[in-house]
C-alpha positions in Angstrom: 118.1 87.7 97.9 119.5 85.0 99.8 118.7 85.1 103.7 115.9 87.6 102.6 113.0 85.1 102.5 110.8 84.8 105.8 109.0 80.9 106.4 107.5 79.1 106.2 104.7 81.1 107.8 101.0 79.4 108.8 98.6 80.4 105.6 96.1 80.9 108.8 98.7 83.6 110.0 99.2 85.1 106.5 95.8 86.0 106.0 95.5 87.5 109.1 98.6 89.7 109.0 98.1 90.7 105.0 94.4 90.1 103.9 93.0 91.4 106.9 92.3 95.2 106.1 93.1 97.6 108.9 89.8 99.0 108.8 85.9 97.7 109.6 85.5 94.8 107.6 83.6 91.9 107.2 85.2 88.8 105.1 83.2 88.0 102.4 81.9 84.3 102.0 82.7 82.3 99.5 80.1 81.8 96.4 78.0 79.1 97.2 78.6 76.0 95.8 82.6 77.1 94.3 83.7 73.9 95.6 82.2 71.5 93.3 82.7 74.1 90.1 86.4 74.5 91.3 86.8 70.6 91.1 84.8 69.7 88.4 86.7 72.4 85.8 90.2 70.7 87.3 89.9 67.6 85.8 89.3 69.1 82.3 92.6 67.8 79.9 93.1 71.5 79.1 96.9 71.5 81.0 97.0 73.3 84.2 97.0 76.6 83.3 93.8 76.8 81.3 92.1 74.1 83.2 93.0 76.3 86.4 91.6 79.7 85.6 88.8 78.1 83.7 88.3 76.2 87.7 88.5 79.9 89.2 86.0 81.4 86.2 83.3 78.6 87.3 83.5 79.0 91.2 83.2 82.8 90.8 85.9 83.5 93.2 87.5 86.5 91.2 84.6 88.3 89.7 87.1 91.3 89.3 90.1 90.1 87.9 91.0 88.1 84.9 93.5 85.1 85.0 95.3 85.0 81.5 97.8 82.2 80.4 101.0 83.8 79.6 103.0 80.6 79.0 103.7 81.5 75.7 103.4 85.3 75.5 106.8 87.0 76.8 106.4 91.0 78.1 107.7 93.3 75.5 110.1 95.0 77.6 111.4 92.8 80.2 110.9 88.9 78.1 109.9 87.7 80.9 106.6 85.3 81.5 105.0 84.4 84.6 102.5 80.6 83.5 99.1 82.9 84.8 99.0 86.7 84.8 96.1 88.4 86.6 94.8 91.5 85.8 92.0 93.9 86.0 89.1 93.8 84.9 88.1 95.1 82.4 91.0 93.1 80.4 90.3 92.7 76.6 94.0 92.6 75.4 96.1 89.3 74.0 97.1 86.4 76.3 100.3 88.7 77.0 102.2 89.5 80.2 102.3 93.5 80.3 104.4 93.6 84.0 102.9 97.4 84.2 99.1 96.2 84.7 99.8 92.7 86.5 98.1 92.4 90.0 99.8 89.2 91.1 102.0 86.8 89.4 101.1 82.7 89.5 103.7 80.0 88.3 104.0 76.3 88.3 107.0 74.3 89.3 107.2 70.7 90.0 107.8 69.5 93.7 111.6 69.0 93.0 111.4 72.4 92.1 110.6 74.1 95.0 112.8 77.2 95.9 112.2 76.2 99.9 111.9 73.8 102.1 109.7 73.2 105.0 111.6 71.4 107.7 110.2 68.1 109.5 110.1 69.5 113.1 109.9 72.2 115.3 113.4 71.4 117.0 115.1 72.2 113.6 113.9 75.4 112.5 117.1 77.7 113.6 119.3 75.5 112.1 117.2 74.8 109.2 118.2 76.3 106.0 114.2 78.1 104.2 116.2 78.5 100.8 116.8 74.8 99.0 120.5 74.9 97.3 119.7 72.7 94.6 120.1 73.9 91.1 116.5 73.7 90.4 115.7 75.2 93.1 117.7 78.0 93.1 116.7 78.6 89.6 113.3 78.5 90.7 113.7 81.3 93.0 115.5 83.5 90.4 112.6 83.4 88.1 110.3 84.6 90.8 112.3 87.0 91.9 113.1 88.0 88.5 109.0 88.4 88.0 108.5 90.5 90.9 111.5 92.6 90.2 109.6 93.5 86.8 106.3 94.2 88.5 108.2 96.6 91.1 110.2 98.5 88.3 106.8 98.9 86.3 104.6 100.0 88.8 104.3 102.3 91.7 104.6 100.0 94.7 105.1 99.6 98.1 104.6 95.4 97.9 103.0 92.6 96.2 101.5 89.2 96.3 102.1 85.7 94.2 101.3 82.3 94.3 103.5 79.7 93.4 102.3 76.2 92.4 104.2 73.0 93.2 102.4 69.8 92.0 99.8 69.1 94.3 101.1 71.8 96.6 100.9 75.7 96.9 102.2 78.7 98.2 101.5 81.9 99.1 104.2 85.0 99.2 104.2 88.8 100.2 106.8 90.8 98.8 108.4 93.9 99.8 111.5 95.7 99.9 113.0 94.0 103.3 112.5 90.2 101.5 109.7 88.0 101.0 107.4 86.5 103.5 106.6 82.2 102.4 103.8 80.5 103.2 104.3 76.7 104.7 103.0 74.6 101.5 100.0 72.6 101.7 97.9 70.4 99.3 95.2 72.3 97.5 94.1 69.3 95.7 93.2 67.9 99.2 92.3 71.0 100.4 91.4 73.6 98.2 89.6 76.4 100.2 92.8 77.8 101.5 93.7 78.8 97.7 90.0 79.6 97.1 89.9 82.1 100.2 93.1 83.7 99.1 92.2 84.2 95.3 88.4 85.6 97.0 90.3 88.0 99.4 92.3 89.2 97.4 89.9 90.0 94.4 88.2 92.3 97.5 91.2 93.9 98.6 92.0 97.7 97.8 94.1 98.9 95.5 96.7 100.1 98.7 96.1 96.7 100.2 97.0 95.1 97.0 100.4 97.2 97.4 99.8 100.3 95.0 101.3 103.4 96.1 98.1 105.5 96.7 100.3 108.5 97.5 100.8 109.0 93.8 97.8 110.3 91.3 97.0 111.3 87.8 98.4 114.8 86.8 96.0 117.0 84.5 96.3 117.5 80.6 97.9 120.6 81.0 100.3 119.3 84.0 101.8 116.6 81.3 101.7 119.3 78.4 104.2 121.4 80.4 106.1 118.7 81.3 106.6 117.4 78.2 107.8 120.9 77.3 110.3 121.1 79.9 111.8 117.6 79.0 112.2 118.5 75.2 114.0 121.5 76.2 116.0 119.2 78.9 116.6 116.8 75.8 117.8 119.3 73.8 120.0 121.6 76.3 121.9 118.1 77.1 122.5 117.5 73.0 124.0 120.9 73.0 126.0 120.3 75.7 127.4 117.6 74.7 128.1 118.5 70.9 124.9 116.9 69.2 122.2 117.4 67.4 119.3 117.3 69.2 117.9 114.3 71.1 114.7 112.8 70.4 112.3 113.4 73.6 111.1 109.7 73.5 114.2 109.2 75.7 113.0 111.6 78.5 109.2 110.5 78.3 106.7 107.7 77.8 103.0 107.7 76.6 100.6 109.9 78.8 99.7 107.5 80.7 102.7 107.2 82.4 102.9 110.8 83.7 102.4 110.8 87.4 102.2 112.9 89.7 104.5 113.0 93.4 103.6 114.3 96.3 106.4 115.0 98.8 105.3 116.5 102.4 108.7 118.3 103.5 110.1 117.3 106.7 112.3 120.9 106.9 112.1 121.7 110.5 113.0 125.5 109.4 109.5 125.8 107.4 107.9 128.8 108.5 104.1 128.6 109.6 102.1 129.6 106.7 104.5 128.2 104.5 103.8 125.7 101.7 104.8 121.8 103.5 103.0 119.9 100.5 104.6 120.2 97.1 103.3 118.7 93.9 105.8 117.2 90.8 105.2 115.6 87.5 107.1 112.8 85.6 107.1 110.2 83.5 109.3 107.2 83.4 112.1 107.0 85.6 115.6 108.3 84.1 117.5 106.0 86.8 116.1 102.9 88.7 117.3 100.1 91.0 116.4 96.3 89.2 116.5 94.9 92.4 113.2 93.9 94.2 114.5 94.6 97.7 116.8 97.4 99.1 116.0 101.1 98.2 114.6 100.4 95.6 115.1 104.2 94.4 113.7 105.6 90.9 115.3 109.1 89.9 113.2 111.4 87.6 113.4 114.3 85.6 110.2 116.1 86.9 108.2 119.4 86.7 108.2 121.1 89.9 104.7 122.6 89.9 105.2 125.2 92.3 108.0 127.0 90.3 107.6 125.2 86.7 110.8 124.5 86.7 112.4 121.0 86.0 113.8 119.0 89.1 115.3 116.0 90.0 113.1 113.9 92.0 114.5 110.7 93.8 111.1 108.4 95.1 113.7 105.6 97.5 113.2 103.2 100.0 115.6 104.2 103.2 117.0 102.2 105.9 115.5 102.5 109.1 118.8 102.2 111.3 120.0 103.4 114.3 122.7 106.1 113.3 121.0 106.4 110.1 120.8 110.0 109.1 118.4 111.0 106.3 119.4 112.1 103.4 117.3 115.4 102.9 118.8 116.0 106.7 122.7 115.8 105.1 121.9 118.0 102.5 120.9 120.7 104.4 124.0 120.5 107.0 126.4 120.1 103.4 124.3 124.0 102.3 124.6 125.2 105.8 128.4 124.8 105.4 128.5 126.0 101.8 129.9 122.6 100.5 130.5 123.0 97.1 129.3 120.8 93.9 126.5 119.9 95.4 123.1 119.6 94.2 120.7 122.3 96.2 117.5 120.6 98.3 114.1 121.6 97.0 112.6 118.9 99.5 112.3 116.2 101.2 110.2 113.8 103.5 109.1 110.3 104.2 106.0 109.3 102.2 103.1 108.9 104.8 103.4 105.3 106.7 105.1 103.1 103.9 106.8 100.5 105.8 108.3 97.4 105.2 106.8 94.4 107.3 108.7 91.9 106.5 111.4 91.9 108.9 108.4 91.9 111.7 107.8 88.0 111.3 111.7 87.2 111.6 111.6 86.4 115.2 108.4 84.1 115.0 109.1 80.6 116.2 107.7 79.1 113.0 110.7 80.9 111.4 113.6 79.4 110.0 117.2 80.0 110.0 118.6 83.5 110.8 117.3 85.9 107.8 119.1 89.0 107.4 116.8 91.9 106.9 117.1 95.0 107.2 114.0 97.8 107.9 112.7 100.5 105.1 110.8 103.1 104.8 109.4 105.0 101.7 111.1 108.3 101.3 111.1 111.6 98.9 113.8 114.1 98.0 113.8 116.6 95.4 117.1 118.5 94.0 117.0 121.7 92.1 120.2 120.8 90.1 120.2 118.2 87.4 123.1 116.9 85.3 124.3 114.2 83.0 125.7 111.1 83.7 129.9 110.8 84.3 129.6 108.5 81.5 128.5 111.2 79.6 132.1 113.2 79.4 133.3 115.5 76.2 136.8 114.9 76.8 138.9 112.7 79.2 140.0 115.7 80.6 136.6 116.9 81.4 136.3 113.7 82.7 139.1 113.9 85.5 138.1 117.9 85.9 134.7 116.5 87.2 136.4 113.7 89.5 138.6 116.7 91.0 135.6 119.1 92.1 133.6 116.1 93.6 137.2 115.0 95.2 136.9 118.8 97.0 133.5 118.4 97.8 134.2 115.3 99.5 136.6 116.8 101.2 134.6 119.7 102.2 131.9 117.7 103.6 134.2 115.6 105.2 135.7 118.5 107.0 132.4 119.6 108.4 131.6 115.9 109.8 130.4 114.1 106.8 131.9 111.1 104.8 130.0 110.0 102.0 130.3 106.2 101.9 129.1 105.5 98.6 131.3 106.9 95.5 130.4 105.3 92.7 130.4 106.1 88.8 126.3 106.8 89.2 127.0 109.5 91.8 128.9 111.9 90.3 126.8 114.3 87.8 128.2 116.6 85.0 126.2 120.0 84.9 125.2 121.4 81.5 128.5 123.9 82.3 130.8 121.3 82.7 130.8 121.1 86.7 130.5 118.3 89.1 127.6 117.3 91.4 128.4 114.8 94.3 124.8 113.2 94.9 123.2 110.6 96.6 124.6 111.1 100.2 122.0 108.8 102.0 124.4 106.0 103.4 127.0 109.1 104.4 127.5 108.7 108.6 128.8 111.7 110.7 132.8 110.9 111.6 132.6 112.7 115.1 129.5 110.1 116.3 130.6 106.7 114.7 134.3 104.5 115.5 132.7 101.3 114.9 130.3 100.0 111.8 126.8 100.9 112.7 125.7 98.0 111.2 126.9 94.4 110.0 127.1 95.4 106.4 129.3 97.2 103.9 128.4 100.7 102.4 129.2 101.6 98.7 128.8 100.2 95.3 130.7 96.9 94.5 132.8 98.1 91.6 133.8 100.8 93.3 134.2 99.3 97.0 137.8 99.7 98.4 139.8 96.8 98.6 139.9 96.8 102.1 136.2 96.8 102.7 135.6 93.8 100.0 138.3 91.7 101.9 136.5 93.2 105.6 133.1 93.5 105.6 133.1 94.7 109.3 136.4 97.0 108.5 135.2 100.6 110.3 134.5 102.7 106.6 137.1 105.1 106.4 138.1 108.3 104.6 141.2 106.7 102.6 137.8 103.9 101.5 136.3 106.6 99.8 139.8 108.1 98.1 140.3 104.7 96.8 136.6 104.8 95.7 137.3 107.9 93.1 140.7 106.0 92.0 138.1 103.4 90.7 135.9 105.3 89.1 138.3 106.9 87.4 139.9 103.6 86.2 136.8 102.2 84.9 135.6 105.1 83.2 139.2 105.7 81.5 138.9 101.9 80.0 135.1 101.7 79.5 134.5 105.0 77.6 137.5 105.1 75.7 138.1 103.6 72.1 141.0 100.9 72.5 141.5 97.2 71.7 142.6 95.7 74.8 142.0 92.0 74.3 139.2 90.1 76.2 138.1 93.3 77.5 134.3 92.3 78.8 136.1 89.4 80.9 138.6 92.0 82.0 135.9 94.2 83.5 134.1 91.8 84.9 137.0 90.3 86.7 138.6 93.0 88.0 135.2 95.1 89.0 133.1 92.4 89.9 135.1 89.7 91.2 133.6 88.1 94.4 133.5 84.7 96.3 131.4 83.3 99.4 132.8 82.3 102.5 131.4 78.9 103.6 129.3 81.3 106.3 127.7 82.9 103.9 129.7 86.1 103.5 130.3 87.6 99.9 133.9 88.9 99.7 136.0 90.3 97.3 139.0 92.6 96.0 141.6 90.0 95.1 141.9 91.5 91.2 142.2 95.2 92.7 145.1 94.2 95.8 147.0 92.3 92.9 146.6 95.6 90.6 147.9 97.4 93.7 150.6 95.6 94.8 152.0 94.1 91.3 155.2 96.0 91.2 154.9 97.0 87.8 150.9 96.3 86.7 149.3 93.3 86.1 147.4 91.8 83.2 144.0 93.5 84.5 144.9 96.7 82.6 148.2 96.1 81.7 150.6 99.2 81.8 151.4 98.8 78.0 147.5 98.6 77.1 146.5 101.4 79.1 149.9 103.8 77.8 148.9 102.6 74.3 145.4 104.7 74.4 145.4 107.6 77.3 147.3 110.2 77.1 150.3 110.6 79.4 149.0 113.3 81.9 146.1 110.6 82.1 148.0 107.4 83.0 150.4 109.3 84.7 147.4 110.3 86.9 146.2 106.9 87.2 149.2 105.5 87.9 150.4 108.4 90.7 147.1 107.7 92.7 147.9 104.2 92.6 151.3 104.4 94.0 149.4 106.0 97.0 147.9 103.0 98.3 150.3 100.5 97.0 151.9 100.0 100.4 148.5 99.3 102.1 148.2 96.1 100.4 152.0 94.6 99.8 151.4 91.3 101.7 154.5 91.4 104.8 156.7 88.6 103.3 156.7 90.8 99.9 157.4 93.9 102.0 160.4 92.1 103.6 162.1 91.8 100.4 161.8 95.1 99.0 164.4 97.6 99.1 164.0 100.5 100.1 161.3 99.1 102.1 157.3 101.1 101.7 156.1 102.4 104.5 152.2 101.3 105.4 151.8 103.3 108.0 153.7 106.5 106.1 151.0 105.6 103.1 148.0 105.9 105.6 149.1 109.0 107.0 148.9 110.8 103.9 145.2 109.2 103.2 143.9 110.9 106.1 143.3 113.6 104.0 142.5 114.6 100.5 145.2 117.1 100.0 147.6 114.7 98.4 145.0 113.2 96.0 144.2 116.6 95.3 147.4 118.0 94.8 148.2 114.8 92.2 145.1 116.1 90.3 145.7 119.5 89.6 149.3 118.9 88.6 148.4 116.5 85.9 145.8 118.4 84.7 147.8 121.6 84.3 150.1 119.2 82.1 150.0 119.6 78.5 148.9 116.6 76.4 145.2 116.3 77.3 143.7 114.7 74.3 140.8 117.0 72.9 137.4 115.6 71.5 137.9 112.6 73.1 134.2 112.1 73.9 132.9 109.3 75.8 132.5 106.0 73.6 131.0 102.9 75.6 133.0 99.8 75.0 130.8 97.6 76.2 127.6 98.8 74.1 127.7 96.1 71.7 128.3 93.0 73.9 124.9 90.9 74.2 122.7 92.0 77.5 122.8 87.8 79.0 123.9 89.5 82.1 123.0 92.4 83.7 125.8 94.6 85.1 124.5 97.2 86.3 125.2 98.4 90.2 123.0 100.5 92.2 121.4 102.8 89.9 121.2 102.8 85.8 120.4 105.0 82.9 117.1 103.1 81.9 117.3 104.3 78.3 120.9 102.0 77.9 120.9 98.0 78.1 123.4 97.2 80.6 125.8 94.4 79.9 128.4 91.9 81.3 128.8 87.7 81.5 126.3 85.1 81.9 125.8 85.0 86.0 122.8 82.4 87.4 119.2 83.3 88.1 120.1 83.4 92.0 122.6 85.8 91.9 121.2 87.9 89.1 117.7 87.2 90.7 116.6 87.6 86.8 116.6 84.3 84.7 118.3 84.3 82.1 116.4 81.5 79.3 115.1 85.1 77.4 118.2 85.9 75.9 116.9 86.1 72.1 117.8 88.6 68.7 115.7 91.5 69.9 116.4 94.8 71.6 115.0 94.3 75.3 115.6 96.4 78.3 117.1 93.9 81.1 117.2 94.9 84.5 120.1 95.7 86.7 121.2 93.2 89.1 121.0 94.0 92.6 124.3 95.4 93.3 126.3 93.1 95.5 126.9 95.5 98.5 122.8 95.6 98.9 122.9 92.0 98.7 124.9 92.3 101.7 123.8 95.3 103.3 120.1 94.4 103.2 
C-alpha cells in the first residue's frame, strides 16, 4: 500500500466528510457527565486495554457496541489479533477476534511506532513523505493493513473505520479500496472529546454508513436448500471429472449463515422493455478472492442463479474508474457478438448502485502530503453462465497445454476483432468439465484501434506472468507479443509447479524467477531480470535448468517450452552479446513474427500431435507442503488451498507475519505486485 495512504487530514474535517450522514440528522450529544467517568476509569492499573473499554463502558458513549480485548485471543481463520475488537451488541461470545462480526478494529502502538508522520509546517507537505520508513514503523502499518485486509475478505464491504493508539496520541482512519484516509494525531489524554465524539458517532451510524454492503440480503431457507444442492452436484461433477471420488461439499459451502444473496441490475443496453433488469443469485463463501485491502478487490462465487436455477459464476469486483477503461460486462458482449471462442457466455452485468471510493477525493487538499498514487473504483457485478476448474487442476500435461492452445486462439480471436486482453495469468484460464478452455477475466483488456500510448501510469497483468519487457518498462505501450510471452509463463510455471520432480531448492527457485522485483530509488517496482537471463542464456540457466526440466517432462513438452522460448530470445540479447554471435539473431525478424499468434500457434499443434505425451500425469502441487510464512498468491486464489512462498515483511505482504505457528490457517494472498503499482 505504499503511496496509498491520504494525511494527515483535520479530525474536524473527518468527521464532517465520514460521520456526517447524507441525510437529515441531528448529532447526538454526548452523555452528560462522560468526561469525568472516561477519566476516572483511565487511571485504573488494569493495562490499557481493559482500563480503556472499562473508560468507554462508564461514559456511556457506545451503548450499542461491545469493546472486547483480543490481545491474547487470535481469529481462527486468519491468526490474526487486533489489542480491542468491537462488535455488536448483543455480544456474549469469548474475548476472541471473529474478523467476520468486527465493526472497527483499535490497536496500540508506542509513539516510535507510528506508521506516519505529521510534518512540522505547511511549507513541507509536498515534499513530505506521510508513510515513516523506519522498521517499526513500517511494521506497524503492515499489521493494520493486514487487520483490515481480514475484515474486507470476511465481510461484505464497501469501507471501514479504525483507530489506532500511539501513547498519548490517536488516530483516526477510513478505509476503502483506493487507500486509506489518516487523521493528523492529537493528544486524547489532553483532549479526550475528539475520541469520545468519534466512538459516540460512530455507535449512531448505520450499518451502510459503517461500510456494509446494503445491496446484499439474507436469501430464504429454501433459496440456500437449492443452493446447497446445486454445489454438491458441482462438487461431485468436478470429482468425476477429474478422476476422483467424490468431493466433500464443505469445500463449496459454509454454515447457513453465510449464504447471501446478490443483486445485480444489468446495464445491457439491448434489454428489451418489459424485460427482467434486476436479477437475484445465491452463494456462500467465495471460491476465489483478492487478500488485498485495496484494488478490485474481486470475490468469485459459485452461485444459484434464481431466475433459471441453474449454477453461475458470479464475480462481485471493484473496477477502475479510468478514462479508456472499458467494462468488462461491455467486452464480453463485443467477444459473443464476434463469436470468439472459449469464452465464458454473459448472464449479466452492472455497477452496484453508487459504491464509490472516496479516497482519492481528499488527494489534492493542501493539508495533504506528498503525491499519493490512487487510483478511482467503483463497485461492479458480472455473472457468467460457464464455470470451470482451475488450470491447476489439469488430468494430464497434455490436457494441460491443449487448454493453453484454445485460450491462445481465443486470444487471438479477440485480438482480431479489437481486443487484447492484458492480463494472462495462471487464474484466468478455466478448464471446463469437458476438457475445454475458458479465457476469463477480461476487465483490464483495452481496444488496439483507440489506444498507442498507456492509458495510464501503471502496468496491466499479473506479476508472475508479466512480460519481461513490461517489468523492466512500466510505461512500455502493452503489446500483443506482452501477452504471448504471458502464456509462455504460465505454461512454464504450471509445468514445474504441478509436476512431481526433485529439482533442488525449488520454492527459492520459484520465487526468484516469478517473483523477483527491486525498487528504483523513485519509488518504482521493477522487475524481470531472472526471466531476460532465462531468455537470453544461450543454452538455459540455473532457473530451470535444461537438464532438470528434460529429466521430468516429456520431450514434445520441453521441446514446446523450449521452441516458444527461442521466439523471443532475440528480444532480450543485450547488443554487445548480439555483436558476438554468429550468425547474428535478428530482433526485429523476432518481433515481426510476434505480431501475430500464428507462429505460437503453429508450435503448439505440432508438438502436441507428437507422440510421447505422458498419460495420467495429473496435476501434483509442489509447493503444497512448504509452510504458509508467506503468502504467494497473485491476483486471485482458490480460498480452499493455503498459498505459499518465502518469508517477505509486513509492508510488502501488508499481512504480518509473527502468527506463523503448527496449525492449519488460511493466510491471505498478498496484493499482487502489478496492483501495488497499478493502484
Amino acid at each position: 500500500m505504499a503511496h496509498e495512504f491520504v494525511g494527515p487530514m483535520p479530525v474536524e474535517d473527518f468527521f464532517k466528510a465520514f460521520m456526517n450522514p447524507g441525510r437529515p440528522y441531528t448529532e447526538p450529544s454526548l452523555p452528560k457527565q462522560w468526561r469525568g467517568k472516561f477519566r476516572a476509569k483511565l487511571i485504573k492499573k488494569l493495562g490499557f486495554e481493559n482500563s480503556f473499554i472499562n473508560a468507554v463502558n462508564r461514559a456511556e458513549i457506545c451503548p450499542d457496541l461491545v469493546l472486547v480485548n483480543t490481545t491474547k485471543e487470535r481469529d481462527d481463520q486468519f491468526w490474526r489479533k487486533p489489542d480491542i475488537t468491537v462488535y455488536k451488541r448483543p455480544y456474549n461470545g469469548p474475548p476472541t477476534t471473529d474478523f467476520k462480526r468486527m465493526e472497527l478494529h483499535i490497536e496500540r502502538k508506542t509513539a516510535s511506532e507510528d506508521p506516519f508522520s505529521d510534518p512540522k509546517s505547511r511549507k513541507s507537505r509536498q515534499e513530505h513523505s506521510f508513510e515513516h520508513d523506519s522498521k517499526a514503523s513500517m511494521k506497524s502499518r503492515g499489521q493494520i493493513i493486514s487487520y483490515t485486509a481480514c475484515q474486507f475478505a470476511s465481510q461484505h464491504r464497501c469501507f471501514t473505520f479504525s483507530i489506532l493508539f500511539l501513547d498519548d496520541h490517536v488516530r483516526f482512519i477510513r478505509w476503502d479500496r483506493a487507500g486509506a484516509i489518516v487523521t493528523k494525531r492529537f493528544n486524547w489524554r489532553d483532549d479526550p472529546k475528539p475520541l469520545a465524539r468519534f466512538l459516540w458517532l460512530f455507535n449512531h451510524l448505520s450499518d451502510a454508513e459503517r461500510g456494509y454492503d446494503t445491496s446484499i440480503s439474507k436469501p430464504t431457507a429454501r433459496e440456500i436448500t437449492l443452493t446447497k444442492k446445486k454445489l454438491d452436484e458441482r462438487a461431485n461433477a468436478l470429482a468425476r471429472a477429474k478422476g476422483e471420488p467424490s468431493r466433500l461439499p464443505e469445500t463449496r459451502y459454509s454454515t447457513d449463515d453465510s449464504f447471501r444473496k446478490f443483486c445485480v441490475v444489468d446495464d445491457d443496453p439491448g434489454i428489451k422493455e418489459g424485460e427482467a433488469r434486476v436479477r437475484f443469485f445465491v452463494a456462500s463463501v467465495p471460491q476465489w478472492q483478492s487478500g488485498s485491502p485495496v484494488g478490485r478487490g474481486t470475490k468469485g462465487y459459485e452461485a444459484l442463479d434464481l431466475d433459471t436455477g441453474e449454477l453461475v459464476y458470479l464475480k462481485d469486483t471493484w473496477r477502475y474508474e479510468a478514462d479508456r477503461m472499458k467494462k468488462e460486462g461491455d467486452t464480453y458482449r463485443k467477444l459473443a457478438a464476434n463469436d470468439v471462442s472459449h469464452i465464458p457466455r454473459l448472464a449479466c452485468a452492472g455497477d452496484v448502485e453508487e459504491h464509490r471510493t472516496r479516497t482519492h477525493e481528499f488527494a489534492d487538499e493542501d493539508w495533504c502530503c506528498g503525491e499519493p498514487k490512487l487510483r478511482r473504483h467503483r463497485h461492479y457485478r458480472l455473472v457468467l453462465k460457464d464455470l470451470g476448474r482451475p488450470l491447476s487442476e489439469f488430468n494430464s500435461t497434455k490436457e494441460l497445454c491443449q487448454v493453453l492452445l484454445e485460450a491462445i486462439i481465443a486470444h487471438m480471436e479477440a485480438f482480431k476483432v479489437d481486443v487484447l486482453h492484458q492480463d494472462i495469468s495462471g487464474g484466468n484460464i478455466l478448464i471446463t468439465d469437458d476438457g475445454h478452455a475458458l479465457l476469463i477475466d477480461w476487465e483490464l483488456a483495452k481496444r488496439v484501434s483507440e489506444e498507442k500510448s498507456p492509458r495510464q501510469d501503471w502496468r496491466t497483468g499479473t506479476w508472475q506472468f508479466i512480460s519481461t519487457a513490461i517489468l523492466e518498462q512500466p510505461r512500455k505501450v502493452h503489446e500483443l507479443r506482452d501477452d504471448l510471452e504471458s502464456f509462455l509463463h504460465v505454461l512454464l510455471y504450471h509445468s514445474v509447479r504441478y509436476q512431481y520432480h526433485k529439482i533442488r531448492n525449488f520454492p527459492r527457485l520459484v520465487a526468484d524467477f516469478f517473483d523477483q522485483s527491486y525498487n528504483e530509488t523513485n519509488g518504482e517496482t521493477l522487475g524481470g531480470q531472472s526471466k531476460r537471463r532465462w531468455f537470453s542464456h544461450p543454452s538455459y540457466p540455473d532457473d530451470f535448468s535444461k537438464t532438470d526440466l528434460q529429466n521430468y517432462l516429456s520431450k514434445a513438452h520441453f521441446d514446446l517450452i523450449d521452441r516458444l522460448r527461442v521466439l523471443f530470445r532475440p528480444l532480450y540479447l543485450r547488443e554487445e552479446v548480439l555483436e558476438d554471435m554468429n550468425p547474428k539473431p535478428d530482433p526485429v525478424a523476432a518481433a515481426q513474427i510476434l505480431e501475430s499468434s500464428d507462429r505460437f500457434i503453429e508450435i503448439f499443434n505440432e508438438q502436441l500431435n507428437k507422440e510421447g505425451w505422458k498419460v495420467g500425469d495429473r496435476s501434483f502441487d509442489m509447493l503444497a507442503s512448504l509452510k504458509p510464512t508467506r503468502t504467494g498468491g497473485r491476483g486471485l486464489v482458490h480460498v480452499s488451498t493455503t498459498t505459499m512462498a518465502l518469508k517477505r515483511t509486513s509492508e510488502k505482504a501488508g499481512l504480518d507475519q509473527s502468527a506463523a505457528g503448527k496449525r492449519q490457517k488460511t493466510i491471505l494472498p498478498s496484493r499482487s505486485r502489478v496492483e501495488r503499482v497499478m493502484e
